[in-house]
N, C-alpha and C positions, 0 to 999 in steps of 0.2 A: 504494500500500500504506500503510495506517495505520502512525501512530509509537505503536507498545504503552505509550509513558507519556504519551501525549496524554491528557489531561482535560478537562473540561465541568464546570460546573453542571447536573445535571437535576434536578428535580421539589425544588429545597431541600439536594442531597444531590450531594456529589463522584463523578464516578463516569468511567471508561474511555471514550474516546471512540472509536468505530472507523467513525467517518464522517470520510472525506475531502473537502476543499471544493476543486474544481476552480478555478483562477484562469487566466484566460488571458493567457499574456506577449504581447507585442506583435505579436510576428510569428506567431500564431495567430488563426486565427476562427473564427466560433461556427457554423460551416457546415462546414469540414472536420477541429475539433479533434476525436481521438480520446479518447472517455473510457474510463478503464479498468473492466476488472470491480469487483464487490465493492460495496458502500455510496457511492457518490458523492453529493455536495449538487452543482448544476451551474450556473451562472448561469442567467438567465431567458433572455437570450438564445440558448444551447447546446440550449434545451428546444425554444425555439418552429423552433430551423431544422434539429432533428433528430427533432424528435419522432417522425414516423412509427418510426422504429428505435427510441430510446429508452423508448414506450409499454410496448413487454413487458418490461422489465426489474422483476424483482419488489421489489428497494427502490433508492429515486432518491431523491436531493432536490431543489430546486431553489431559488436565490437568489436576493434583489432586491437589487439596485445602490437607492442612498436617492432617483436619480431616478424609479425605475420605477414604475408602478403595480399591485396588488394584481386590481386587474378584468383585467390578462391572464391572469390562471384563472382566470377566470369559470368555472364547470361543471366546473375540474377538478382543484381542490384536495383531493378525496378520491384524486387519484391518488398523493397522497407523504406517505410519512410522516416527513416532515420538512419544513419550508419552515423558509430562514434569511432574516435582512434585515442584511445589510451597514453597518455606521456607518464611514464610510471617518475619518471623525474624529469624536472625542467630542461637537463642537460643532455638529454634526449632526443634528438630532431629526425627520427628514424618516422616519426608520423606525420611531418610534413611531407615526405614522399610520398606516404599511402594516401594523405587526400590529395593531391595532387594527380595524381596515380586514378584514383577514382571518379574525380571531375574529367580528368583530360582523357584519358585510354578509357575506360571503361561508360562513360558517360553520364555517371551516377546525376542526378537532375534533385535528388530531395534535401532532405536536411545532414550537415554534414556538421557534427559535433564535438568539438575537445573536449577531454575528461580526464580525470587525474591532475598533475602537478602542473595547472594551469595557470599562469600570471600574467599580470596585464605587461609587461615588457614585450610578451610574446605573439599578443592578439593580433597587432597589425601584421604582421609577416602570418599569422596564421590564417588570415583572410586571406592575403595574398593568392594562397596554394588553393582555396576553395571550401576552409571554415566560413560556417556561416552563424552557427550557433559555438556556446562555448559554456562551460561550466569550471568557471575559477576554485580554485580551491576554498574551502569551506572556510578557514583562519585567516579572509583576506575580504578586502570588503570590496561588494562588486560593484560600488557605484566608481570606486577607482579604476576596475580592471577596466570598465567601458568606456574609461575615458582612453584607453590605449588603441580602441580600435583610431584613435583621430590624432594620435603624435605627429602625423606628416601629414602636409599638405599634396606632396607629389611624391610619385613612383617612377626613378630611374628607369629599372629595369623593366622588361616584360613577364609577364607570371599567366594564372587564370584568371585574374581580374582587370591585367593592363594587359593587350594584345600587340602592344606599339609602345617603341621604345619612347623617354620624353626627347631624343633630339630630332626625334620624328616628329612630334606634336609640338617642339616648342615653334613659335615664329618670331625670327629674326630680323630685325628692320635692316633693309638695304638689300637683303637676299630675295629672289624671285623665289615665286611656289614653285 
């Protein structure tokens, strides 16, 4: 059951979280852990060794550990409308690939979520790659962390959210288009 003052980051905007992230303690596994009704995100694991059951469930998520890879949905990333990527620590960045990875190759189009050791240093670069939602760490206040999706004004580089570098887009007086 969701905690009613649970929050998220989505879409730039504070808002009610009522998806639960399933974690498995030790003495469970991904073969006969039972997941409850309602909104669950589930590891990647929980999916692939239950999936026949958990296919009709009409909203699921599913989560990658920073070692897993993005091509185990291959074909079926239109099944959820949430996929999150785990930073089991800050110092981590093995799950900017995998949404990257999931935006760009695979086409994933829903909610794309950070979870675990999430800080607002990290949020702008984590949009970047094709977070949209985010879940800061629980000991950190998240009207801080959203002020991090807006530290820069411009984006150098190209990623999934700039397509075109800025010395493409910038205009220069004196230089013809």
């Amino acid at each position: 059951m969701p905690n009613p003052t649970t929050q998220i980051i989505k879409n730039k905007a504070i808002v009610a979280d009522d998806w639960v992230v399933l974690r498995l303690a030790e003495d469970q596994s991904a073969e006969t852990v039972s997941v409850a009704d309602g909104r669950v995100i589930v590891p990647l694991a929980v999916w692939q060794a239950q999936k026949a059951v958990l296919r009709n469930r009409p909203e699921l998520g599913v989560w990658f550990a920073s070692d897993e890879r993005p091509e185990a949905l291959q074909g079926e990333v239109d099944l959820f409308s949430v996929i999150a990527v785990d930073f089991p620590k800050f110092t981590d960045g093995r799950g900017y690939s995998i949404a990257y990875n999931l935006r760009a190759r695979l086409g994933y189009g829903g909610e794309l979520r950070a979870i675990g050791d999430v800080l607002r240093d990290q949020l702008f670069y984590m949009q970047r790659v094709g977070f949209d939602a985010f879940a800061p760490r629980p000991d950190r206040s998240i009207t801080e962390a959203l002020k991090g999706l807006f530290d820069f004004s411009e984006k150098y580089q190209t990623s999934w959210d700039e397509k075109s570098p800025l010395f493409r887009r910038a205009q220069r007086a004196g230089v013809a288009a």
